[in-house]
C-alpha positions in Angstrom: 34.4 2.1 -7.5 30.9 4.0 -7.0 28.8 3.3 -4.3 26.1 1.7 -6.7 28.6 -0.8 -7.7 29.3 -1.2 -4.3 25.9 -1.9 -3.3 25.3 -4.5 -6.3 28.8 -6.3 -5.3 27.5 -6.3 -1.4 24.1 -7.8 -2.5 25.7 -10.6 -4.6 27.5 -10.9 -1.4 25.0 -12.0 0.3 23.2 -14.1 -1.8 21.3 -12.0 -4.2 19.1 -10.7 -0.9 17.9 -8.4 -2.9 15.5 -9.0 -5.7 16.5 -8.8 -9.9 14.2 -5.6 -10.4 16.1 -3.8 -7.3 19.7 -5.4 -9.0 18.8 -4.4 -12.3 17.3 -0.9 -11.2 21.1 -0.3 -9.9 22.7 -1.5 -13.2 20.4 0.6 -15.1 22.5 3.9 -13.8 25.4 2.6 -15.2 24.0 2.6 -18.4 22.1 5.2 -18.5 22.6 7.4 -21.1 19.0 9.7 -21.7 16.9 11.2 -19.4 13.5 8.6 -18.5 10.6 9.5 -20.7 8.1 7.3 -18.6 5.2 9.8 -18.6 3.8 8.1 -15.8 6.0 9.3 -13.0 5.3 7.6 -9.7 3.7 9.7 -6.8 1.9 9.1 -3.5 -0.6 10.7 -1.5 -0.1 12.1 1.9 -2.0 9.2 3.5 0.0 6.2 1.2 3.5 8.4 2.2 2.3 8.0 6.2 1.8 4.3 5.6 5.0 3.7 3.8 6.9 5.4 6.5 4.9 3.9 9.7 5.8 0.7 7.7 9.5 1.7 7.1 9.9 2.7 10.7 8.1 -1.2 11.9 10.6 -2.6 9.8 14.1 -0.9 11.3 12.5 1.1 14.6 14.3 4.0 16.4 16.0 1.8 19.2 19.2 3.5 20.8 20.2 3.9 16.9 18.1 5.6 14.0 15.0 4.2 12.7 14.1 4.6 9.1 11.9 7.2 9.4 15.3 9.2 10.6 17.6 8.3 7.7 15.5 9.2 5.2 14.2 5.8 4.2 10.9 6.8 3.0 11.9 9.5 0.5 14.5 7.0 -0.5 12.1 4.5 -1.1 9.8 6.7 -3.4 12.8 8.1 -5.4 13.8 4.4 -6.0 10.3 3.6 -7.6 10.2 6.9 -9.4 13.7 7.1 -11.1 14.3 2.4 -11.0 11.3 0.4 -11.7 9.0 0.3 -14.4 5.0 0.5 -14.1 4.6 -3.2 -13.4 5.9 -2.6 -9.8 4.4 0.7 -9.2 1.2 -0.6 -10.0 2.1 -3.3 -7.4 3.2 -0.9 -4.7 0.3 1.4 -5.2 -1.6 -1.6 -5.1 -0.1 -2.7 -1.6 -0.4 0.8 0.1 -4.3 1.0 -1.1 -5.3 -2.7 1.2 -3.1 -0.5 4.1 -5.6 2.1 3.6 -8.8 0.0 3.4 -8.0 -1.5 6.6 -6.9 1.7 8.1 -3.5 0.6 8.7 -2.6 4.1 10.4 -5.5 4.0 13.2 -4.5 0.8 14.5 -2.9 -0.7 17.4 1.3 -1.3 17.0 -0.1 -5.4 17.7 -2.7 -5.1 15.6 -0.5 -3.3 12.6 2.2 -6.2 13.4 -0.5 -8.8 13.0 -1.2 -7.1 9.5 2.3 -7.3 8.4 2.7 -10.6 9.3 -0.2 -12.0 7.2 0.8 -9.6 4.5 4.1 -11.3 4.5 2.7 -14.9 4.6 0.3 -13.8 1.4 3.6 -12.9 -0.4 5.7 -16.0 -0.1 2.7 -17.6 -1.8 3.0 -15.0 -4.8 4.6 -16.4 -7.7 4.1 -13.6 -10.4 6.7 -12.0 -12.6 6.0 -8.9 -11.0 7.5 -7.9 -7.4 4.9 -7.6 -5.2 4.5 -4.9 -2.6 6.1 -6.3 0.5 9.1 -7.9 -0.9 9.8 -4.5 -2.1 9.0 -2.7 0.9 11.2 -4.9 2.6 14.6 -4.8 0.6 14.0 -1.0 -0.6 13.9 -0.4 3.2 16.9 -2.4 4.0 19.1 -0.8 1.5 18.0 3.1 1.7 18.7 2.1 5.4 22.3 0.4 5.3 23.6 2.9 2.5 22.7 5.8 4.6 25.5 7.1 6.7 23.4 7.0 9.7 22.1 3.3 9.2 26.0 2.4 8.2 27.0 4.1 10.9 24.7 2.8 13.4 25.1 -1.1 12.5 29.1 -1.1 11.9 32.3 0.0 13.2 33.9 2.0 11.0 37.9 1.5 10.7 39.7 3.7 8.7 42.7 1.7 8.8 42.1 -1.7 10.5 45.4 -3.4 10.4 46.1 -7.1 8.8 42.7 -9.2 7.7 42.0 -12.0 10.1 39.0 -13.8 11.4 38.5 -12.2 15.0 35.6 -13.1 17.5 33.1 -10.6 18.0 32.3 -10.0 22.1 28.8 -9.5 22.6 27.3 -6.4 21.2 30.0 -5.3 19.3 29.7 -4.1 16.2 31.1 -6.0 13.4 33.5 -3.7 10.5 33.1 -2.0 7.8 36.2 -1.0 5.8 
């Protein structure tokens, strides 16, 4: 087993957490057979790629573990939109950054660029297009460049190499649940 099969079984695991264009983007390696003649290859500006990681980082901070901005998360997050999805959510990402950059997301306060996020993520829930819109793939592209990293793995589960017989156990507080 690969670990992009492992990542689609672990996401059907949980309920299909993460949307169809990210669960089809993951399918699509498996059947990938030429290399993507999309001419219009997805790229960001030096301002957009400051947003997306001061986002990324808001979203999974740098506590006692790694924030995203430490695994990688933002590099992760463009290759994903370059090499996975289709125009109709790069238009829609782009489209996100560019109302982070007209209210100068970067020069303000961690409250004020809280409050932002917040109402961003009330706008989406009432968003019922076809296409994925910005924050909903912000969001789970964030989460899983973060939990497939070894350092976000690493930093949210014990790892046991050999854990003994399966049973249900009871977690003491703050420990770490397993990963086998």
């Amino acid at each position: 087993m690969n670990r992009r099969e492992v990542i689609r079984n672990v996401a059907l695991m949980l309920g299909g957490t993460f949307s169809a264009p990210t669960i089809m983007a993951m399918d699509k390696w498996e059947t990938f057979t030429s290399p993507n003649n999309n001419d219009s290859s997805f790229s960001l500006t030096e301002t957009q790629q400051k947003i997306l990681a001061e986002i990324a980082e808001m979203i999974i901070p740098k506590t006692d573990t790694p924030g995203a901005k430490d695994v990688g998360v933002p590099a992760f997050i463009v290759m994903m939109l370059n090499d996975c999805y289709r125009e109709p959510e790069h238009q829609s990402f782009l489209d996100g950054l560019a109302s982070m950059e007209k209210v100068k997301f970067l020069s303000l306060k961690a409250d004020e660029r809280t409050g932002v996020l917040k109402l961003l993520e009330q706008e989406t829930k009432k968003i019922t297009s076809k296409v994925t819109p910005f924050w909903r793939l912000m969001k789970e592209l964030t989460l899983l460049g973060y939990f497939t990293s070894e350092a976000g793995l690493k930093a949210s589960f014990e790892y046991v190499q050999i854990p003994g017989k399966l049973e249900l156990i009871k977690l003491k507080p703050n420990q770490k649940s397993f990963a086998y």
